[in-house]
C-alpha positions in Angstrom: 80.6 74.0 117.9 81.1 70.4 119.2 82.8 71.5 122.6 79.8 72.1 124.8 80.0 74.1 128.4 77.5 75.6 130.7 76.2 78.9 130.8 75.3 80.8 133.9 74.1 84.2 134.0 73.0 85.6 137.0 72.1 89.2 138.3 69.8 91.6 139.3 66.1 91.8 138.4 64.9 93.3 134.6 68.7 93.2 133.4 67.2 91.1 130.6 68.6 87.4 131.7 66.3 85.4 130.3 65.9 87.4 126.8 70.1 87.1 126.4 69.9 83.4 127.6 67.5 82.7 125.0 69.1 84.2 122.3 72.4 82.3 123.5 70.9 79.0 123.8 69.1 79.5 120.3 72.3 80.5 118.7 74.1 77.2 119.8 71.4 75.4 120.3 71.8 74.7 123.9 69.1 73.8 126.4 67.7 77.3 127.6 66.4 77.0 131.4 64.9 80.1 133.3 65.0 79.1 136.7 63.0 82.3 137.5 59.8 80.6 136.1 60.1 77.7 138.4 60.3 80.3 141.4 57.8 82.4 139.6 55.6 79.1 139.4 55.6 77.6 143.4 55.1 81.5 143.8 51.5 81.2 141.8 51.2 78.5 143.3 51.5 79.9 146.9 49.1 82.7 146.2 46.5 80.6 144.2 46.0 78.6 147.4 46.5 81.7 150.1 49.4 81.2 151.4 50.5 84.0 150.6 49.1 87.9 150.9 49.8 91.4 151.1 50.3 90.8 155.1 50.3 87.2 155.4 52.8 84.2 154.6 52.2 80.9 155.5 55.4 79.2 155.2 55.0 75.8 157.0 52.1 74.8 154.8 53.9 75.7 151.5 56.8 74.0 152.7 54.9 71.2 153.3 52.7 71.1 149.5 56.5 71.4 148.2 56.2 67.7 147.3 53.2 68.1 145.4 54.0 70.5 143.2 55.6 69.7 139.7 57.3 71.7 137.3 57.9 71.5 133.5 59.4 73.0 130.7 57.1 72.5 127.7 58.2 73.7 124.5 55.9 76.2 122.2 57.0 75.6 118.5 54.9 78.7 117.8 56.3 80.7 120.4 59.8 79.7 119.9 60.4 79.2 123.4 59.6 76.3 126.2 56.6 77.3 128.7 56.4 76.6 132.1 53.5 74.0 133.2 52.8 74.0 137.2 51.3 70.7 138.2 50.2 69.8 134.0 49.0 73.5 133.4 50.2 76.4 131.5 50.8 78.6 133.9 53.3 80.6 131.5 51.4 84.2 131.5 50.5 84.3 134.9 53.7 84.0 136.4 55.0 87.0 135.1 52.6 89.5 136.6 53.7 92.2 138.9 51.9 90.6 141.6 53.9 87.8 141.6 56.8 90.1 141.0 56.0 91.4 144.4 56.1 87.6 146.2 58.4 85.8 144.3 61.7 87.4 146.6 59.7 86.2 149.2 58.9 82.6 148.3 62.9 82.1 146.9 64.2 83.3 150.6 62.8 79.8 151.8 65.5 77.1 152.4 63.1 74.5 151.3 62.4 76.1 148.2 65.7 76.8 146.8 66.9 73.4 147.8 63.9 71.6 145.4 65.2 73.5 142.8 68.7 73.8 142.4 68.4 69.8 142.5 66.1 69.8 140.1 68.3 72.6 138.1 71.6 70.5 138.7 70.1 67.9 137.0 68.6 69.3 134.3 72.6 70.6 133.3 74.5 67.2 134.1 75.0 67.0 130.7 76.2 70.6 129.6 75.0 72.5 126.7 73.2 74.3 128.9 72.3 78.1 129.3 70.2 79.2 132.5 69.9 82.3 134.1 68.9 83.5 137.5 70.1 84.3 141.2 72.3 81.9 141.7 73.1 80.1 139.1 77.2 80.9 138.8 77.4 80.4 143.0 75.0 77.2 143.6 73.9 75.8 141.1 76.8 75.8 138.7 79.6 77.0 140.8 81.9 75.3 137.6 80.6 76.6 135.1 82.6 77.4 132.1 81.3 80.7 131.6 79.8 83.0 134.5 78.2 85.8 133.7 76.7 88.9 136.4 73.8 91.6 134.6 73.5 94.7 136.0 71.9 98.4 135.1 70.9 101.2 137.5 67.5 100.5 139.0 65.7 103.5 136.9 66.6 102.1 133.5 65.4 98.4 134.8 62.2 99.2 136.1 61.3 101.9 132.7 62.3 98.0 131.0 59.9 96.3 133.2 57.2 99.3 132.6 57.5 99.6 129.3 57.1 95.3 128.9 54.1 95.4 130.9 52.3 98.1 129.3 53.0 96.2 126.3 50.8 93.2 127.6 47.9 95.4 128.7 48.8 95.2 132.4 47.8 98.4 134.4 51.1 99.6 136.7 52.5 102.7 136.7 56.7 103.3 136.9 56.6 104.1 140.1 55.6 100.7 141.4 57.2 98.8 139.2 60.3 101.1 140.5 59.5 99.9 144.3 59.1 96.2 143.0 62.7 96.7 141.7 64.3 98.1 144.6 62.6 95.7 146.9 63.8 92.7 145.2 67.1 94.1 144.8 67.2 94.2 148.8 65.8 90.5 149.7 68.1 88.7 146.8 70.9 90.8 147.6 70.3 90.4 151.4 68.7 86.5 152.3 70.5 84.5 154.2 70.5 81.3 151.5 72.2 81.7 148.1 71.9 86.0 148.0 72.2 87.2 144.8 76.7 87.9 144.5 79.0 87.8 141.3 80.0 84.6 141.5 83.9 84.1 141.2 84.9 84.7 137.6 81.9 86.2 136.5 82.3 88.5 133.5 80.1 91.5 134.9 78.0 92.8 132.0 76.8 96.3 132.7 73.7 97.0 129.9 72.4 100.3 131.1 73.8 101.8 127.7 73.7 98.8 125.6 71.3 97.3 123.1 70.4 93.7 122.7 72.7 93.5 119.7 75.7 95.0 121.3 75.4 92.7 124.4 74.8 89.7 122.1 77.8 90.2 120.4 79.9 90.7 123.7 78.6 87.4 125.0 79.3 85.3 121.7 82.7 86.8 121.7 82.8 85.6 125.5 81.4 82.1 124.5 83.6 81.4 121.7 87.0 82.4 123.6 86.1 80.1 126.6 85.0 77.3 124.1 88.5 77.7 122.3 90.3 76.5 126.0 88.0 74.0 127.3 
């Protein structure tokens, strides 16, 4: 496939983004970039250095370490995948507790914080090729993007997903928080008052409450090859 376009898949949390982006950008070996890592990793970041709590936010001085914070992509031939490094450290299993689950809505409100990133995202896709998922992808970051895509499922069947993954790592949660986590985040991404988490224009709304990984694959490459065919 010489023609390459960008790929932007946003939606809600646990829809399973990132595992379809990967599989896309592996299939035509595009550049895969999870922009929820990087807002996972100033997140870490935030609550490695208490700025942030269960009852406590400290946004000036996070705003203000903003500049001192780096962010990589680093990939793992073992794992298949690139890992995200958080000032020259693999910070790639940390990030994607619940606790930070809990913040990370929190930490993406801030204007600051978005605006680092989507730079840092726009540049990273000058060059196309590209598959990222996240909040905002289709709307901000990408608002031309060749393909748009919005992820969806009911709440219940996305946080039994999240349960079910982190049981699998060993991590001690039970549904009913995870649930909360869900239905929280849903409300701050769906509600802030920078980039909230909309179908972009054009967005091809994929709803995968009742579909496998192999059924929504095979939607998407369908999707992919049909746009490819008019650019």
């Amino acid at each position: 496939m010489d023609k390459k376009i960008t790929i932007a898949i946003d939606g809600f949390s646990s829809t399973g983004k990132s595992t379809l982006a990967k599989q896309l950008a592996n299939h035509l070996s595009y550049v895969y970039v999870d922009t929820g890592a990087m807002y996972r990793a100033i997140t870490f970041f935030a609550m490695q250095n208490g700025y942030i709590t269960a009852d406590y936010f400290d946004k000036e001085t996070l705003i203000q370490s903003l500049p001192f914070i780096t962010l990589e992509f680093k990939f793992n031939a073992a794992a298949g995948f690139a890992e995200m490094y958080l000032n020259d450290t693999n910070v790639e299993k940390e990030i994607r507790t619940i606790e930070v689950s809990g913040f990370v809505s929190k930490v993406a409100e801030i204007d600051q914080v978005r605006t680092k990133l989507v730079e840092q995202q726009q540049e990273m896709g000058k060059n196309k090729g590209i598959v990222m998922d996240g909040r905002d992808i289709g709307t901000v970051v990408f608002p031309d993007a060749e393909l748009k895509i919005f992820m969806s499922a009911s709440a219940a069947t996305r946080a039994q997903r999240r349960f079910d993954e982190l049981i699998a790592k060993g991590d001690q949660v039970t549904y009913d928080e995870v649930l909360k986590n869900v239905v929280e985040r849903d409300y701050i991404d769906s509600h802030r008052a920078n980039s909230p988490l909309v179908q972009a224009k054009g967005a091809v709304e994929i709803d995968n409450s009742n579909l496998n990984r192999a059924e929504q694959f095979d939607m998407v490459v369908a999707l992919v090859n049909e746009v490819v065919k008019k650019v």
